[in-house]
MARMAR-919136 format. One line per 5 residues: number of its first residue (from 0); for each residue z, y, x of C-alpha. Coordinates in Angstrom, 3 decimals, padded with zeros to 6 digits, always signed. Example, Ala and Ser with C-alpha at 12.3 -4.5 7.8 and 13.67 -1.06 7.14 Angstrom:
% residues 2
0	+007.800:-004.500:+012.300 ~ +007.140:-001.060:+013.670
% end
This chain:
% residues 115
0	+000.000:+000.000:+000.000 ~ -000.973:+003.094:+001.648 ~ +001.556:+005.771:+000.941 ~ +000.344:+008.816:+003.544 ~ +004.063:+009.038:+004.911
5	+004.722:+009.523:+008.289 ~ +007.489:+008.210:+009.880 ~ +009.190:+009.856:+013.164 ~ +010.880:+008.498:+015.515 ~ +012.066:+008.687:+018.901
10	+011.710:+012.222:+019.545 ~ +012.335:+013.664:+022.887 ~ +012.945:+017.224:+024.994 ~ +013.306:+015.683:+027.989 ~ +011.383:+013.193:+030.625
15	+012.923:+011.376:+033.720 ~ +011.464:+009.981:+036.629 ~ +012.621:+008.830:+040.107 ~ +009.641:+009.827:+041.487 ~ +006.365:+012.033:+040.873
20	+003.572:+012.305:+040.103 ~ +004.334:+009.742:+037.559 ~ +001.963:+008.911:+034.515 ~ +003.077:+008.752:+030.952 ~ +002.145:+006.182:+028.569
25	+001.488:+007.455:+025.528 ~ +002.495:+010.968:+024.651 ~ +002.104:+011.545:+020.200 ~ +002.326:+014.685:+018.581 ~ +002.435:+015.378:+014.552
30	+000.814:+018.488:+013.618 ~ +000.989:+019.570:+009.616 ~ -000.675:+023.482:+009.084 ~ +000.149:+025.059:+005.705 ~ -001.402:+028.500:+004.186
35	-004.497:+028.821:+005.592 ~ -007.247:+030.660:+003.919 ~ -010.176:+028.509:+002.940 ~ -013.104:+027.547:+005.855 ~ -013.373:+026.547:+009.532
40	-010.247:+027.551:+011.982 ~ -010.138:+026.884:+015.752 ~ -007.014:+024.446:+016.671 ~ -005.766:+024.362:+019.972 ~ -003.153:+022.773:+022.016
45	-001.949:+023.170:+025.435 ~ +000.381:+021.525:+027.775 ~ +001.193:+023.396:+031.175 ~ +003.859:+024.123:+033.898 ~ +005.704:+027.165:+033.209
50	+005.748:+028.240:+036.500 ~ +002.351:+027.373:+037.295 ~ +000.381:+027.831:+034.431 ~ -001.417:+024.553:+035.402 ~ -002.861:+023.069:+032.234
55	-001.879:+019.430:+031.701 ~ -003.546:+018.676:+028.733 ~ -006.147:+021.167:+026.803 ~ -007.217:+020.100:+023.110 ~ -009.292:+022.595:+020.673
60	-010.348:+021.316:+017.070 ~ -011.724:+022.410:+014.781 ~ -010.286:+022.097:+011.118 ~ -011.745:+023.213:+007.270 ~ -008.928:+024.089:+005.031
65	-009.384:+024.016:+001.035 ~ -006.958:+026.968:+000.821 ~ -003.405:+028.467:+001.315 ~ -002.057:+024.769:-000.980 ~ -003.948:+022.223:+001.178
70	-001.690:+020.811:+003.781 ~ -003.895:+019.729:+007.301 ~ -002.045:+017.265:+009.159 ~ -003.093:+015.508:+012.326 ~ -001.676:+012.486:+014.638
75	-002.761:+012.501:+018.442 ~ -002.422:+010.180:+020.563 ~ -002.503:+011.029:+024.355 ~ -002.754:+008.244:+026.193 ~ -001.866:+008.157:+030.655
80	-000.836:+011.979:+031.159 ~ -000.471:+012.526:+034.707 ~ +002.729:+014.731:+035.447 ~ +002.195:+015.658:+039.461 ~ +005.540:+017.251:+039.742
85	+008.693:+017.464:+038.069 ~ +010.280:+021.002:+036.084 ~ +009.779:+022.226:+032.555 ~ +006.213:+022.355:+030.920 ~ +005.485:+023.498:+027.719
90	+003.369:+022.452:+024.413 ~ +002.014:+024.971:+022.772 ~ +000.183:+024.997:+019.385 ~ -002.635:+027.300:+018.933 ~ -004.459:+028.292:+016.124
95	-007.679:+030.792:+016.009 ~ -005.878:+032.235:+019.341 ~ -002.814:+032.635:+018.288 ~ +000.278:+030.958:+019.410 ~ +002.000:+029.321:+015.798
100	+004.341:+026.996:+017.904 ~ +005.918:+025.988:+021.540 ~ +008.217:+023.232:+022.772 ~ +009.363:+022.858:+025.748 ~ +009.886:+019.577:+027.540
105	+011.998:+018.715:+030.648 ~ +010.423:+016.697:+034.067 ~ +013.789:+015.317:+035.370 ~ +013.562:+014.090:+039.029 ~ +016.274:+011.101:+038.984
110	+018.112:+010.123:+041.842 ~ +018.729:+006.466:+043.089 ~ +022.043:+005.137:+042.807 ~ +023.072:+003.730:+046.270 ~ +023.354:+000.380:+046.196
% end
């Protein structure tokens, strides 16, 4: 039965590592856009260093709303994202240029226990 919920789970600010670069997985995102005037927008998102700038990750979409009442939402899947280094880098949702949304997430360098 398909019901169109989505379920979230295991959420996270926050990355460790014991060493770098190190390569993530999979990396998901839930996007759901609300009030948009009917037609074509531009839909980006972004994930950099913050002290860099160095882009990550660079996605632009683009999406047709119905009107203000339609709700747009998306599930990405990102799959082997390279981190080089670790500190704080930021995802940031775009949309027609503008920034709607940011979260930041933490590159932890972890250090080895001695034995």
């Amino acid at each position: 039965m398909e019901t169109g919920k989505v379920h979230i789970a295991g959420t996270f600010n926050q990355l460790s590592a014991f060493s770098y670069p190190m390569v993530h997985p999979q990396f998901f995102t839930y996007i759901a856009v609300t009030g948009l005037q009917s037609g074509s927008h531009q839909l980006g998102l972004e994930l950099s260093y913050f002290d860099s700038g160095e882009k990550l990750l660079k996605v632009d979409q683009e999406i047709n709303s119905g009107g203000p009442l339609e709700v747009i939402e998306m599930n990405m899947c990102f799959n082997q994202i390279m981190f080089k280094k670790h500190g704080n880098v930021e995802l940031v949702l775009k949309l027609n240029d503008q920034i709607m949304q940011t979260r930041k997430l933490i590159l932890k360098k972890m250090e080895k226990k001695p034995n």
